[in-house]
Residue, then its C-alpha position, 0 to 999 in steps of 0.5 A: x500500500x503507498x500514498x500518492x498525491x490526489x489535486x482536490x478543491x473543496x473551496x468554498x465548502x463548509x466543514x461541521x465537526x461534530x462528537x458525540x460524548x460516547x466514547x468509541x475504543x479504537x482497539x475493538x474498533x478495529x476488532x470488528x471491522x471488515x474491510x472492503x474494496x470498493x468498487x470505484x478507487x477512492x481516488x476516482x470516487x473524490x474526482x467526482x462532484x461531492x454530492x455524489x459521494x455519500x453512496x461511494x465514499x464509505x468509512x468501513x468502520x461505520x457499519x460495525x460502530x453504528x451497530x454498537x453505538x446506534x447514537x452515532x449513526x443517528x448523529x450522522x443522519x442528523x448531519x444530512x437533515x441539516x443539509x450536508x452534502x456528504x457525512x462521515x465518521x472521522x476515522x474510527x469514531x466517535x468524531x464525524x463531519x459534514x461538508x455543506x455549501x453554506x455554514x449551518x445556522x445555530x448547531x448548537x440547537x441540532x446537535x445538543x450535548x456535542x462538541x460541535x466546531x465550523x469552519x470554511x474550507 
């Protein structure tokens, strides 16, 4: 496996960071994983228009931490409600973002009992 360089913009977009106050082992995390392979390279999914991320950019850890911590994926669906274009878990959780076309107005009122942060990307 190796990294490579990628040429992507996401100026002009908004990022929503937002965690819950659950805490998510990373050791068992990785212990229920299972990884999978795409069907389209990560590389060619993000050449693509972000709006057509959500069923093609996938964090493998989702499926296994959602299950566990149903709060989480309620958190992520939240993120869409609010008007993300494409939501993910950070890693292996319990952190997740959303990247929106314009700031969200009052998330604090969204997204209650989280650490929330905003910024322009």
């Amino acid at each position: 496996m190796f990294f490579s360089e990628i040429n992507i913009s996401l100026k002009g977009l908004y990022i929503l960071i937002i965690k819950p106050e659950i805490f998510v082992s990373t050791r068992d995390a990785f212990s229920l994983i299972k990884p999978a392979f795409p069907e389209k390279s990560i590389k060619e999914i993000i050449q693509s228009p972000v709006e057509e991320w959500k069923d093609n950019l996938i964090n493998d850890f989702e499926k296994s931490v959602f299950a566990q911590y149903p709060e989480i994926g309620k958190a992520k669906e939240k993120l869409y409600e609010a008007g993300a274009i494409y939501a993910s878990m950070s890693g292996s959780g319990s952190s997740l973002y959303g990247l929106f076309k314009a700031p969200v107005e009052n998330p604090e009122l969204i997204f209650q009992d989280y650490f929330i942060w905003q910024g322009e990307l």
